[in-house]
ZAPA-287188 format. One line per field, with one value per atom (N, C-alpha, C, O, CB): residue in three letters; atom name; x, y, z negated; chain. Coordinates in pm, 1 decimal. Atoms other than C-alpha are relative to their C-alpha. Glycine has a CB too. Example, Ala and Ser with C-alpha at 12.3 -4.5 7.8 and 13.67 -1.06 7.14 Angstrom:
BEGIN
resn = c(ALA,ALA,ALA,ALA,ALA,SER,SER,SER,SER,SER)
name = c(N,CA,C,O,CB,N,CA,C,O,CB)
c1 = c(89.0,1230.0,90.0,193.6,-99.2,-82.0,1367.0,-77.0,-26.1,41.4)
c2 = c(-119.0,-450.0,120.0,118.1,2.7,-119.0,-106.0,109.0,219.8,46.2)
c3 = c(0.0,-780.0,0.0,-66.5,-124.6,6.0,-714.0,-73.0,-89.9,141.5)
chain = c(A,A,A,A,A,A,A,A,A,A)
This chain:
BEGIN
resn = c(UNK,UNK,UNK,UNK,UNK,UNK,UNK,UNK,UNK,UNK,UNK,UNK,UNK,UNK,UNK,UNK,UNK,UNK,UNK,UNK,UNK,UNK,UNK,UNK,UNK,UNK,UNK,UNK,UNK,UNK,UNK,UNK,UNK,UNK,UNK,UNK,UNK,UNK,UNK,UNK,UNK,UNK,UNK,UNK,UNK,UNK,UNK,UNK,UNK,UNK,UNK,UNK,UNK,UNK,UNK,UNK,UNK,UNK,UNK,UNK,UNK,UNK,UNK,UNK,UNK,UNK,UNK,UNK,UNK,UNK,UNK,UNK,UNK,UNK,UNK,UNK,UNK,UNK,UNK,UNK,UNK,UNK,UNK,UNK,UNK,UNK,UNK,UNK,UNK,UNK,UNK,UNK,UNK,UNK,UNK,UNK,UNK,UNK,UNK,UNK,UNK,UNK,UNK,UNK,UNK,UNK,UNK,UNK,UNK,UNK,UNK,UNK,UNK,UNK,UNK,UNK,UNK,UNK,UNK,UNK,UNK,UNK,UNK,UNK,UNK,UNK,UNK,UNK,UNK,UNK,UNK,UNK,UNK,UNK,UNK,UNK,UNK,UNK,UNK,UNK,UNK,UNK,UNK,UNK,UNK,UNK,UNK,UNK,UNK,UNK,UNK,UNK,UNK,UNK,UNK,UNK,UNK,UNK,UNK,UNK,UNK,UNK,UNK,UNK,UNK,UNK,UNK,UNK,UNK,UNK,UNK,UNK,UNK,UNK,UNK,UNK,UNK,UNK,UNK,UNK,UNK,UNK,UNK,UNK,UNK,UNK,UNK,UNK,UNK,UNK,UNK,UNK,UNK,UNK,UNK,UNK,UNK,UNK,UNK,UNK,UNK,UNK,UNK,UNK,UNK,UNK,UNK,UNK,UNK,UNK,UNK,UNK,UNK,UNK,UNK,UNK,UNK,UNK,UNK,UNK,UNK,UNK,UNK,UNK,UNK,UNK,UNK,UNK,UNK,UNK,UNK,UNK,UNK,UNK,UNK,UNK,UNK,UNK,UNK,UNK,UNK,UNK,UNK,UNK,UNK,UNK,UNK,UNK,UNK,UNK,UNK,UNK,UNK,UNK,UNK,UNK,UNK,UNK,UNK,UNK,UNK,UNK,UNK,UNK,UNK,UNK,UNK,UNK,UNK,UNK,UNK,UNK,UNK,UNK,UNK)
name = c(N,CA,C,O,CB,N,CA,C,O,CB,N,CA,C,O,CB,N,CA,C,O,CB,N,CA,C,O,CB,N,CA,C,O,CB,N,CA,C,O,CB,N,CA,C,O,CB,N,CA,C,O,CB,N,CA,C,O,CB,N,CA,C,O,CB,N,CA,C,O,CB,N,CA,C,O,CB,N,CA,C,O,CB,N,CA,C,O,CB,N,CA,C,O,CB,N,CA,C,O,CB,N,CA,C,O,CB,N,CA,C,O,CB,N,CA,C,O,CB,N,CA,C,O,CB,N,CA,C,O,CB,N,CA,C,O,CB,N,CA,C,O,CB,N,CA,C,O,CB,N,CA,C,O,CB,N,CA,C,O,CB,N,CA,C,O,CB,N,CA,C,O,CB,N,CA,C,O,CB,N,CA,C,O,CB,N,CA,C,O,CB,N,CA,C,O,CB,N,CA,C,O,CB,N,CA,C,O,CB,N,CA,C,O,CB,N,CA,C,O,CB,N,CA,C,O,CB,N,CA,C,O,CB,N,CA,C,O,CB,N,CA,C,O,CB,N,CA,C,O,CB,N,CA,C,O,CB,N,CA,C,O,CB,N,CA,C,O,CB,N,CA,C,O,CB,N,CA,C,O,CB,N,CA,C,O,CB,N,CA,C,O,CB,N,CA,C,O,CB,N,CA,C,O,CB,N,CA,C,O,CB,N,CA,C,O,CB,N,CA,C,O,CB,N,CA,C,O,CB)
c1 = c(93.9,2894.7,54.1,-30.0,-30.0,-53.7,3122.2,-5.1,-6.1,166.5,44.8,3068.7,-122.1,-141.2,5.1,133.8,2710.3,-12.7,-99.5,-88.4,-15.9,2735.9,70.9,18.3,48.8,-53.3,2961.9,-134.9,-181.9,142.6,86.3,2705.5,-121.8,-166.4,-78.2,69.5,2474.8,68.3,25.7,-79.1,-90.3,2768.2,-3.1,6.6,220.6,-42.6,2798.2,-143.2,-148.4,93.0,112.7,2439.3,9.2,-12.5,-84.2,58.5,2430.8,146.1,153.5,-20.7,-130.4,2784.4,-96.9,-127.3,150.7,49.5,2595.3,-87.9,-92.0,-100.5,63.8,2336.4,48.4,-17.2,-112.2,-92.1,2622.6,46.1,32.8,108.7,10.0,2707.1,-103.2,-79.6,-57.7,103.2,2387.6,-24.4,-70.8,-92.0,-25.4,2414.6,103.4,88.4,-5.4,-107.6,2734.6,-18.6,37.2,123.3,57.6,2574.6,-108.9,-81.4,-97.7,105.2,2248.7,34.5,50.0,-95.3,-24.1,2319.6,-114.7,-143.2,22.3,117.6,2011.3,0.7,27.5,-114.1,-41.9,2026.4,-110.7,-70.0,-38.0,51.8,1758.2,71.8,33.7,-123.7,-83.8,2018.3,111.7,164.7,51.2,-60.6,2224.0,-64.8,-16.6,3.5,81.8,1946.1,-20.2,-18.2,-159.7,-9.7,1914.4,104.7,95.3,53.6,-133.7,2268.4,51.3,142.2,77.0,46.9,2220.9,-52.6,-4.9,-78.5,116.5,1951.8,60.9,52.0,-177.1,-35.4,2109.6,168.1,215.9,23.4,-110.1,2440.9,-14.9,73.4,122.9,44.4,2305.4,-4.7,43.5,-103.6,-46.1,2280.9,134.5,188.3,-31.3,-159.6,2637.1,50.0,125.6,82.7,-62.5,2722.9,-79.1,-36.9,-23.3,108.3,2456.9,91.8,182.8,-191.9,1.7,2517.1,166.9,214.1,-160.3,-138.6,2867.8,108.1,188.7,-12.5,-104.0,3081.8,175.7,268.4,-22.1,-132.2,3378.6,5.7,121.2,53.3,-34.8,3334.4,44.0,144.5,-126.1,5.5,3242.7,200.2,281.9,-161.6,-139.7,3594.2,131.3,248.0,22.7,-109.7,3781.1,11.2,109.6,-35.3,-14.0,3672.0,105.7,182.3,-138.5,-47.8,3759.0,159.7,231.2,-90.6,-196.3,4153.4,53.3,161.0,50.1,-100.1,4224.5,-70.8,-26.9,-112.5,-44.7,4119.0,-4.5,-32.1,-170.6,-80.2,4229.4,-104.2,-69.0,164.3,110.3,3930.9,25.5,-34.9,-153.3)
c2 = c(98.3,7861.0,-141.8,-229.3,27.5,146.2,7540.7,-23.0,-140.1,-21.4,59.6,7564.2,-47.8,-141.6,94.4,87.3,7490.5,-106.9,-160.3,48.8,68.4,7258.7,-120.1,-230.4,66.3,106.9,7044.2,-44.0,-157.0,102.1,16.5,7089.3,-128.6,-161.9,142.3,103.8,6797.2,-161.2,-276.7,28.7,175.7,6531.5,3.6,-104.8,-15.5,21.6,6601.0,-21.6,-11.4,152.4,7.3,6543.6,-135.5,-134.7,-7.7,128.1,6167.1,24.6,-48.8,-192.3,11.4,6251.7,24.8,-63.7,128.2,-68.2,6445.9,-100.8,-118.0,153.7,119.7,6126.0,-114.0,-201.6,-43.4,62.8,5930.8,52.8,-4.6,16.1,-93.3,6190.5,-70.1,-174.7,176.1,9.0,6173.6,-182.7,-184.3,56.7,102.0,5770.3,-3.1,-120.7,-45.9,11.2,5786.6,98.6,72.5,44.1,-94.2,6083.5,-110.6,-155.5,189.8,63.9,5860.0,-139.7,-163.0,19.6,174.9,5473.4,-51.4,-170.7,-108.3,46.7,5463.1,-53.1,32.0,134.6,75.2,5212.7,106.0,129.4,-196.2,-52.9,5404.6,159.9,216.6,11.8,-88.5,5675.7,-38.7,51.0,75.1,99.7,5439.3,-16.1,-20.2,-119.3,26.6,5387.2,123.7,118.7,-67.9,-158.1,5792.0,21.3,33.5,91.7,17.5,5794.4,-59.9,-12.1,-7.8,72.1,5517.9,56.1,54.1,-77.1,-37.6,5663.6,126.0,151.2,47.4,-136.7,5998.2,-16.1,64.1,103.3,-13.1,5840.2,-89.1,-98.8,-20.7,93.8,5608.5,41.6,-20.6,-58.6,-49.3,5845.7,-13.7,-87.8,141.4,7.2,5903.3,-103.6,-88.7,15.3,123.6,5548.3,-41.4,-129.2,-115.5,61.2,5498.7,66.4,8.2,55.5,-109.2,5782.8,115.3,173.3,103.4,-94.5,5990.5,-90.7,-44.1,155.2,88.4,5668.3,58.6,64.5,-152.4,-31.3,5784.0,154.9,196.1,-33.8,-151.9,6170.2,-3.9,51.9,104.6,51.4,6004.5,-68.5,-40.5,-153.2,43.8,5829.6,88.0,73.1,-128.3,-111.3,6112.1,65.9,58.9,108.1,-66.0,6328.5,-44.5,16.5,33.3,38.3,6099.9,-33.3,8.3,-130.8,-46.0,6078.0,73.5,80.3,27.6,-156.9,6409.4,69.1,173.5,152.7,-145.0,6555.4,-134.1,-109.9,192.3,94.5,6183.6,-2.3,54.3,68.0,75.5,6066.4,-109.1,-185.9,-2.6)
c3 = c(-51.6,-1945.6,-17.3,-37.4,147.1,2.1,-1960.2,-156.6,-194.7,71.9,151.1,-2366.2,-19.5,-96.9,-105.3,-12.6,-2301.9,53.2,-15.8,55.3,-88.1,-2097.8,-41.3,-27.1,89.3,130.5,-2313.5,-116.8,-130.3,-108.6,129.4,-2622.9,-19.2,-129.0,-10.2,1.2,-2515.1,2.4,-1.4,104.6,4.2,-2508.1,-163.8,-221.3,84.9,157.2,-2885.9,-87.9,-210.5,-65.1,25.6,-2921.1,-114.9,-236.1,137.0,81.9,-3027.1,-106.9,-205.4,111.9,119.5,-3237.1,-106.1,-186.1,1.8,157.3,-3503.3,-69.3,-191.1,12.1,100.2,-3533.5,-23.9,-80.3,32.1,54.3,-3564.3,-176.7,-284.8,110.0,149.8,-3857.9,-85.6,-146.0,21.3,47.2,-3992.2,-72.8,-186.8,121.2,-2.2,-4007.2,-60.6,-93.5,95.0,73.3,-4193.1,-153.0,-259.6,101.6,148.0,-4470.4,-51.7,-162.9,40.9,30.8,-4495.8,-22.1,-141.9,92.9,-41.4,-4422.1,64.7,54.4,-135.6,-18.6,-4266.0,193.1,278.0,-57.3,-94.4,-3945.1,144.5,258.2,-47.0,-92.1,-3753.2,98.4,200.9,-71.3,-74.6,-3666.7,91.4,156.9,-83.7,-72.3,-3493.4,124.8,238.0,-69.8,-157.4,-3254.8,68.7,191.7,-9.7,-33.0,-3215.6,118.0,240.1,-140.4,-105.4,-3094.7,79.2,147.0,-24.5,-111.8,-2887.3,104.2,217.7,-30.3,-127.6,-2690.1,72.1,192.2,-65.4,-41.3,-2670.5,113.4,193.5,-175.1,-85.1,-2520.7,107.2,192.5,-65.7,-149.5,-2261.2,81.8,176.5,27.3,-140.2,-2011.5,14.0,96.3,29.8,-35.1,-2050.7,50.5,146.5,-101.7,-28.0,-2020.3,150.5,225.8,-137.5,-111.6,-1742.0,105.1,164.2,-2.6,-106.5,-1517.2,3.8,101.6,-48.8,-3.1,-1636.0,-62.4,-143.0,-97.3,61.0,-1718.2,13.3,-67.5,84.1,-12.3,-1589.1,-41.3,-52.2,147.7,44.5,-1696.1,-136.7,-180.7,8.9,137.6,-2071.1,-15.7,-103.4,-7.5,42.2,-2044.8,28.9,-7.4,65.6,-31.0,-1917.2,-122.7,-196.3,118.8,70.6,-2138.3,-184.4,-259.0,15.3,127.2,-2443.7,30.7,-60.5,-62.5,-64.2,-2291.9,-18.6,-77.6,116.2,-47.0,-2202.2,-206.2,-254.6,243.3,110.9,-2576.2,-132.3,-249.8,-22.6,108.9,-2761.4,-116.3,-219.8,-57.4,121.7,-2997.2,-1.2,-76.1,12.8)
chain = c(A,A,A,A,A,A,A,A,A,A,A,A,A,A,A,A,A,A,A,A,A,A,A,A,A,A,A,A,A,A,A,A,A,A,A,A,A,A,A,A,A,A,A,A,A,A,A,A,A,A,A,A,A,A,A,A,A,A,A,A,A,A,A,A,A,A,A,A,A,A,A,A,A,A,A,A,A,A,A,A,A,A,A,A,A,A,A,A,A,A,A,A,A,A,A,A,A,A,A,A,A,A,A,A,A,A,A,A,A,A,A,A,A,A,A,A,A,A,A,A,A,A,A,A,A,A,A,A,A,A,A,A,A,A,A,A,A,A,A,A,A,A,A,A,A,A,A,A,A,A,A,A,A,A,A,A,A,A,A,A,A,A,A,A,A,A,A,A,A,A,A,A,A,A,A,A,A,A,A,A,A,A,A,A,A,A,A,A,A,A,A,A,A,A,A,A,A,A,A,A,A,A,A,A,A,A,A,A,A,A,A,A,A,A,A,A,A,A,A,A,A,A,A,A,A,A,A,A,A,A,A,A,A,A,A,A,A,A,A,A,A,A,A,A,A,A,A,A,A,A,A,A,A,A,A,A,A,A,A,A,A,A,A,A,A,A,A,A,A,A,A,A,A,A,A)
């Protein structure tokens, strides 16, 4: 259950991906939208997480 549960933080990664295969600026805004909650609402979980496994 905690692998699911992860799987929606990596959401806006892949249209980050996608934005780096394409060059196309509207995927930028994708991954935007998709990580704003994070930044809104799980700021400090979002910065933990990126610590403890070093991105």
């Amino acid at each position: 259950m905690g692998i699911v549960s992860v799987i929606p933080f990596f959401n806006w990664l892949s249209w980050v991906f996608a934005w780096l295969d394409t060059g196309k600026r509207r995927y930028v805004v994708y991954s935007l939208v998709y990580l704003f909650p994070y930044l809104r609402y799980q700021t400090f979980t979002f910065f933990f997480l990126l610590l403890v496994y070093d991105w």
